[in-house]
C-alpha positions, 0 to 999 in steps of 0.5 A, spaced: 498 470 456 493 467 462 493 473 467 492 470 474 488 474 478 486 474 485 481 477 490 478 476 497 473 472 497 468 477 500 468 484 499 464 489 502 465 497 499 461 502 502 459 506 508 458 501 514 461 497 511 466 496 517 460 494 522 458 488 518 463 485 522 459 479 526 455 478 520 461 476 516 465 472 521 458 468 522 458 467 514 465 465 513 465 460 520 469 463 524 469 465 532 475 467 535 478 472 532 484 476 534 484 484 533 491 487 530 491 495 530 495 501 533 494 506 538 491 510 535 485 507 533 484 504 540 485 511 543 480 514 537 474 509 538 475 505 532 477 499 536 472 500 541 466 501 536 468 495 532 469 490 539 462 493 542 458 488 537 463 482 538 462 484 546 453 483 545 453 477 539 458 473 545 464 473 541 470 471 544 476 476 542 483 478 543 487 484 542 493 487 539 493 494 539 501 495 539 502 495 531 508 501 529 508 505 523 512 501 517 511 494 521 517 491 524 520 484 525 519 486 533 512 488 532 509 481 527 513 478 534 509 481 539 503 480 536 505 473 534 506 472 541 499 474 543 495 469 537 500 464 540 497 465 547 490 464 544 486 459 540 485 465 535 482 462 528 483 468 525 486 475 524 482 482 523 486 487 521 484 494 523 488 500 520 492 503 515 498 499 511 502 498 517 497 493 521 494 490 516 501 488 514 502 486 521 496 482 521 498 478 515 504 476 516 501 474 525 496 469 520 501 466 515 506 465 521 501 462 526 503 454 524 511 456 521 517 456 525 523 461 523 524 468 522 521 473 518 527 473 514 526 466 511 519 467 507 520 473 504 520 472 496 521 468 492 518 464 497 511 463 498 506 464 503 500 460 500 497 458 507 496 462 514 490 463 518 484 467 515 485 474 515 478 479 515 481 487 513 478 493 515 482 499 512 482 506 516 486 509 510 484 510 502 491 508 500 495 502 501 490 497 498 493 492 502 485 490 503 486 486 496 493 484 496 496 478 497 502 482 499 506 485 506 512 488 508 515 487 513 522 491 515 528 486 518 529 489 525 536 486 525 537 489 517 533 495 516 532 491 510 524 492 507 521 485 506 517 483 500 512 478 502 508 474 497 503 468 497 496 467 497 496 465 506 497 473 505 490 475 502 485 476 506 478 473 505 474 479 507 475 485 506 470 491 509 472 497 506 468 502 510 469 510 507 466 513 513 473 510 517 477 515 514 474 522 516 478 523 520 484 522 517 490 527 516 491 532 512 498 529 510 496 522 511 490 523 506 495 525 501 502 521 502 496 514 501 492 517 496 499 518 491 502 512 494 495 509 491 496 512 483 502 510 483 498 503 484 494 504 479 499 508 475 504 502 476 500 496 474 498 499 468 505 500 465 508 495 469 511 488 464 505 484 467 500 488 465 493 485 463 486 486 461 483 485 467 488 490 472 488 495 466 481 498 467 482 499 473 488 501 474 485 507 469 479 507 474 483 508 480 488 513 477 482 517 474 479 518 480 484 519 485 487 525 481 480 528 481 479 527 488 486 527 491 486 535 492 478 536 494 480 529 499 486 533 503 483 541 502 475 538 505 477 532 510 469 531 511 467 531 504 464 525 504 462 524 496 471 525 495 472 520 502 469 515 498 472 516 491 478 515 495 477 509 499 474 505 493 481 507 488 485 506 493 482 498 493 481 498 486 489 500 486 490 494 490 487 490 485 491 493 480 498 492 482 496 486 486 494 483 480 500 486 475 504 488 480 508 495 481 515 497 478 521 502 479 517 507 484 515 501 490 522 498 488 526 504 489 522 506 495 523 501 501 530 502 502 528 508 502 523 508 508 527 503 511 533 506 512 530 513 513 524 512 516 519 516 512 512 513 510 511 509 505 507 513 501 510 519 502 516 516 499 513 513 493 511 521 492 517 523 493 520 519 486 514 519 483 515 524 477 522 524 476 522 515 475 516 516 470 519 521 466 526 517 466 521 511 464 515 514 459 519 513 452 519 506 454 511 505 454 509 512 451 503 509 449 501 507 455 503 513 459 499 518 454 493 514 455 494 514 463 495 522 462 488 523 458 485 518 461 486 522 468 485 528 465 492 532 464 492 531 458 487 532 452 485 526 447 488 530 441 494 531 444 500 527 440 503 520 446 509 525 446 505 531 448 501 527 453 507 524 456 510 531 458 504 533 459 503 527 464 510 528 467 508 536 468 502 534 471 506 530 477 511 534 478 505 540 479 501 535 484 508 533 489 507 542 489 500 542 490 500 537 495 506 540 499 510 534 498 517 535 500 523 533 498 528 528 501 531 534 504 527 538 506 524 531 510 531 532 515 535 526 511 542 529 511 546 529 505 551 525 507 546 519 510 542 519 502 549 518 498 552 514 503 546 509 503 546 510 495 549 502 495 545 498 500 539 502 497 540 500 490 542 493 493 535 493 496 531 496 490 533 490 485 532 485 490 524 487 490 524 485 484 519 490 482 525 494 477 524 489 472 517 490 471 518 497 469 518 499 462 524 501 462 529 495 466 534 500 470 542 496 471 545 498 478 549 504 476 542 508 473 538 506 480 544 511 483 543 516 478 536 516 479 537 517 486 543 522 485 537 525 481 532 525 485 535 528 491 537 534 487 
């Protein structure tokens, strides 16, 4: 099997990495970039330091500072209105998963007429705007994947959007723009980044190249998640974290994901919980649904993280593995669906349109174990009790 692999033509990982902006527009010939972010970057001063070297180098810019938490189609054409108002050659995307989201799908739907809805997948969207990615959380990856999500206003439906005009061409993965982050934020995104990892590695469109990252990434995240979340300004655990979760973009951008991100959209759609959040909440219940599918390779994850020992036997390791899980959900005060506020009720009623949007990701067929629809419910029952 030929692996095809992608990644922006400039990556730039570090501390400071995020101030190299002007030289990297410089580099790549572009000159009037339209800045993508949220309110609160703009009200913490992370828009601000970025503009103030565009503003003394003599760049003209623009800027969007509305985007929402889980992008939505109203959002993307908010922001599309802007670029259109301007003679933009370009998008930088400052934030977590939701601008840069936000920022990929304005750069792909610059030169297209239609709506969002017309180009999830299977359609590809191969051109588009150059996008310059600056994340704030160590999470999404999104930096390094030519993927965005946008939630349909009209349907609540969670598009997947795929193509190469959704890579950025740089990427300035600056560890320092994370400090300030959350406690829950930190560890929502850091386990939504081992389930990148984790995902790829098991995922039917494994290969060799995203298969040693993936075991980096996860291997990392797992040993640095809970110093992350305890230490906001541990500096030494930050970086960790911000270079697995880039790593765990690559990854799965390259393997893609499978049953955990396919059943999590509906998930986040419909009830409005972050990304991440509800990737954790899934994440132990559908690894051990699946584990017996691909013991090998889930015995290795669990070994290589740590969980289990090397003279652990595949089926000890993945029990071990799943144990492991289960203990960092609790560690991590990740709560239940419950215990988030969805009532009951809501949850079993969705069960058909989730189940309906989890299959038509696509990604429940990369998994080691393929689910029918009638397993995707009980997965849901399960994880609700």
């Amino acid at each position: 099997m030929i692996a095809n692999i992608n990644l922006p033509r400039i990556l730039r990982v570090g501390a400071g990495a995020s101030r190299t902006l002007v030289a990297t527009l410089a580099e790549l010939g572009l000159e009037r970039p339209l800045l993508v972010t949220d309110p609160f970057m703009v009200e913490c001063g992370h828009c601000a330091r970025l503009l103030g070297p565009l503003d003394e180098a003599g760049i003209v810019y623009g800027l969007f500072g509305d985007c929402v938490p889980d992008p939505t189609t109203d959002s993307v054409y908010s922001a599309l209105a802007v670029l259109r108002e301007g003679s933009f050659d370009c998008v930088v995307a400052l934030g977590g998963g939701s601008s840069l989201d936000t920022a990929k799908a304005v750069a792909v739907l610059a030169g297209r007429d239609g709506a969002i809805r017309d180009y999830k997948v299977p359609y590809q969207l191969d051109s588009g705007l150059p996008i310059l990615a600056i994340p704030t959380t160590a999470g999404t990856g999104s930096e390094a994947t030519r993927v965005a999500v946008i939630t349909d206003t009209e349907t609540r439906e969670k598009m997947l959007c795929m193509g190469l005009g959704l890579m950025p061409v740089a990427a300035l993965v600056d560890y320092e723009l994370t400090l300030s982050m959350p406690y829950r934020l930190t560890a929502d995104t850091g386990i939504d980044s081992l389930c990148h990892a984790l995902e790829a590695y098991v995922s039917r469109k494994a290969n060799p190249f995203t298969d040693s990252v993936a075991l980096t990434a996860m291997r990392t995240i797992y040993q640095n998640i809970g110093t992350a979340c305890a230490e906001p300004d541990n500096r030494q655990a930050r970086e960790a974290m911000m270079l697995a979760a880039t790593q765990g973009g690559i990854a799965f951008a390259n393997a893609s994901v499978t049953l955990i991100h396919g059943m999590s959209r509906p998930i986040g759609a419909l009830f409005h919980v972050p990304h991440g959040l509800s990737n954790a909440m899934l994440l132990p219940e559908i690894t051990a649904w699946s584990v017996d599918h691909a013991a090998a390779r889930y015995a290795h994850c669990a070994r290589t993280m740590g969980i289990a020992a090397q003279s652990d036997s595949d089926s000890e390791a993945t029990d071990k593995l799943v144990d492991g899980l289960r203990r960092l959900n609790v560690d991590l005060s990740v709560p239940t669906p419950r215990e988030f506020g969805i009532e009951e009720a809501s949850w079993f009623d969705a069960l058909e349109l989730m189940v309906e949007q989890a299959l038509a990701s696509g990604s429940p067929d990369n998994n080691p174990r393929v689910p029918t629809a009638a397993e995707i419910v009980e997965l849901y029952r399960r994880v609700w009790r």
